[in-house]
C-alpha positions as CSV (number, residue, x, y, z in Angstrom):
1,X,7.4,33.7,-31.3
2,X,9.9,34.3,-34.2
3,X,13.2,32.8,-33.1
4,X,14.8,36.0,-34.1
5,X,13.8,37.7,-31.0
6,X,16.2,35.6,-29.0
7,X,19.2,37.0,-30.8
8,X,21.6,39.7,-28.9
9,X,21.3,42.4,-28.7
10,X,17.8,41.7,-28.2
11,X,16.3,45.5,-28.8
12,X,18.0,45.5,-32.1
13,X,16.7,42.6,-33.2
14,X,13.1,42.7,-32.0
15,X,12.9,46.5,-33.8
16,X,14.5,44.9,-36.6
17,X,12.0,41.7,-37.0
18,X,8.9,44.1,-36.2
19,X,10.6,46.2,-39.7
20,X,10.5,42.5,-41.7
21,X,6.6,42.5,-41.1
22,X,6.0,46.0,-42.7
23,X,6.5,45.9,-46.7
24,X,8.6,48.6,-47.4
25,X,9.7,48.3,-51.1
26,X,11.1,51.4,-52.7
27,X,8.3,53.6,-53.9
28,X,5.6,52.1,-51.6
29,X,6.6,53.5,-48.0
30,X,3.5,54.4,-46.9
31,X,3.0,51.8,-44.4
32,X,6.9,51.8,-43.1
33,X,5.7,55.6,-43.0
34,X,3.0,55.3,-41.0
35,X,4.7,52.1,-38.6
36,X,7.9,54.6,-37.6
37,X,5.8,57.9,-36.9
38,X,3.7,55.8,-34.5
39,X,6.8,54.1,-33.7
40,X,8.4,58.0,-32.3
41,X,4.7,58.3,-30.7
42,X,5.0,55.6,-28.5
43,X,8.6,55.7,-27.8
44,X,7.9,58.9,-26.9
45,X,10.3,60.8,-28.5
46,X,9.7,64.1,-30.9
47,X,8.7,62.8,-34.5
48,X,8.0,64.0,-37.6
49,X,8.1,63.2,-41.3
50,X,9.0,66.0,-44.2
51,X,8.5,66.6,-47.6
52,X,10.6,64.0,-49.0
53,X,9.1,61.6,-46.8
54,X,11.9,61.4,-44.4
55,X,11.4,60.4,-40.6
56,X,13.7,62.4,-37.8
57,X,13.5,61.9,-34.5
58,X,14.7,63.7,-31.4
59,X,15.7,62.2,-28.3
60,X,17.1,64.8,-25.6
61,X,20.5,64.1,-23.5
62,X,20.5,61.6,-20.6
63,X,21.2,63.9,-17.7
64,X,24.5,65.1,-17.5
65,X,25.4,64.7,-21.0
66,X,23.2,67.6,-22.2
67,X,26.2,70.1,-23.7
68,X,27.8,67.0,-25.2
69,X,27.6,67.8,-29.3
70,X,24.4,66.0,-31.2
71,X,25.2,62.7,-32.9
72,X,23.0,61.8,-35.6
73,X,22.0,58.5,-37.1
74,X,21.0,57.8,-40.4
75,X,19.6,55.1,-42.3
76,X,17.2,54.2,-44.8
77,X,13.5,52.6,-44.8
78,X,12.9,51.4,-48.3
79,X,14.3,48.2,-49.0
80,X,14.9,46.2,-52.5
81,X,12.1,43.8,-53.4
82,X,13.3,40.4,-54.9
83,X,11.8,37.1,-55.0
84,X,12.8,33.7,-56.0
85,X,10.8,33.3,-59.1
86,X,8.5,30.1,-57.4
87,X,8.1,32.2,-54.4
88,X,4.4,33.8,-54.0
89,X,4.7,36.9,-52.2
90,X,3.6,40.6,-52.7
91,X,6.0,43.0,-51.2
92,X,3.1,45.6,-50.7
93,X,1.4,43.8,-48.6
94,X,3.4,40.9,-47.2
95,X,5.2,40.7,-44.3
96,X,8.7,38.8,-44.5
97,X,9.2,35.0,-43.6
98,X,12.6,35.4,-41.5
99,X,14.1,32.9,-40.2
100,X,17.4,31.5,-38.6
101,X,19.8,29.5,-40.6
102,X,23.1,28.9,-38.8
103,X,24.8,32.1,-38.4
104,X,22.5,33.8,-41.0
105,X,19.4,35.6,-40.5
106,X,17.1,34.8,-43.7
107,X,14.4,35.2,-45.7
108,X,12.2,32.8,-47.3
109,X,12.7,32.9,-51.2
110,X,12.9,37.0,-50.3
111,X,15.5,39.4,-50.1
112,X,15.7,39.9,-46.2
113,X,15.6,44.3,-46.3
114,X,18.7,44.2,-44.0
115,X,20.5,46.6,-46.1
116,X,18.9,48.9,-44.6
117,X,17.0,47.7,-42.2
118,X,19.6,46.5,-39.6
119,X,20.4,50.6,-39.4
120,X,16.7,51.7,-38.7
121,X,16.5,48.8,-36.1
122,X,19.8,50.1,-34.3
123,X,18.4,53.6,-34.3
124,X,15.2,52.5,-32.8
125,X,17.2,50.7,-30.1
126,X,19.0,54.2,-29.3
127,X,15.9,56.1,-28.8
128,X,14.0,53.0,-26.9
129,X,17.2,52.8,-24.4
130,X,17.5,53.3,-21.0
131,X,20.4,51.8,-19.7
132,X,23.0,54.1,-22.3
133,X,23.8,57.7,-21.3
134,X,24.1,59.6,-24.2
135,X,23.9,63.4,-25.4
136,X,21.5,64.7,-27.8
137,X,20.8,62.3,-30.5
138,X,18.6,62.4,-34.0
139,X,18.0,59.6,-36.1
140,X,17.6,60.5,-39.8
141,X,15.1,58.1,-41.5
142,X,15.7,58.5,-45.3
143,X,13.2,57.3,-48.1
144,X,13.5,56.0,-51.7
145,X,17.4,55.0,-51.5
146,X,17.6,52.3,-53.3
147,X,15.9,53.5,-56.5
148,X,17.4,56.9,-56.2
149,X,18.6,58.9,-53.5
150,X,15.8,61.0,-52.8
151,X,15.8,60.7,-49.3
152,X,19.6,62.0,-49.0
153,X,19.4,64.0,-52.0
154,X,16.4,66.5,-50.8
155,X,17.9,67.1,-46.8
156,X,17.6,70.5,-46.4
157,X,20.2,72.4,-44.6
158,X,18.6,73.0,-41.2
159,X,16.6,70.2,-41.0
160,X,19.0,68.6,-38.4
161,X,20.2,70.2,-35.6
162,X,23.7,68.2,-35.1
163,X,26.6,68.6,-37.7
């Protein structure tokens, strides 16, 4: 087991090492794709994946909170691919070596996809809670931000139901 799982708060970071073994460089998201559709599946949560190559979800109110406005969550899936130049890896295919390194979170001779990967992870913790009352929520899953915007750039007004 990777150490990182011990690290509080433990959804976030389990979501977020599970993320370091899909390779998710900009302009090769299929797999990331694929991992967080099945990832709304399971969670059981409403899913889907537009034009752009987006992900929203939909999680309904806890009960209670259901006329409490929609917040929404937004980060981005693609991450920036660079390599010490000794360091054999393919970033379309491999996972991440992440590992623990005082107060640091790593990646061997990598760049560690934290930025943005620490904001999918958080939003996955949201919709995978049970102990945190909440009204509606969506969490916006942007594609190709590091190499151009797209994701942001091609939201379509009424693709989100919060503000």
């Amino acid at each position: 087991m990777n150490e990182i799982l011990s690290l509080a708060p433990q959804n976030v970071w389990k979501h977020f090492y599970s993320l370091t073994q899909i390779p998710r460089p900009s302009g090769h998201l299929e797999k990331i794709q694929a991992f967080l559709l099945e990832f709304g599946k399971q969670a059981g949560v409403e899913s889907f994946q537009d034009e752009t190559g987006k992900i929203v979800y939909r999680k309904p109110a806890t009960p209670g909170m259901e006329n409490r406005k929609t917040v929404i969550l937004q980060a981005h899936m693609d991450m920036v691919p660079q390599k010490e130049k000794s360091v054999e890896h393919d970033f379309e295919k491999d996972p991440l070596q992440v590992y623990i390194d005082g107060d640091w979170v790593k990646a061997q001779g990598t760049t560690l996809g934290s930025d943005n990967g620490m904001g999918v992870a958080a939003g996955m913790a949201m919709l995978t809670a049970t102990d945190i009352p909440h009204g509606p929520l969506e969490v916006l899953i942007t594609a190709t931000e590091e190499t151009g915007m797209d994701g942001a750039n091609g939201l379509k007004p009424g693709l989100l139901k919060g503000d």
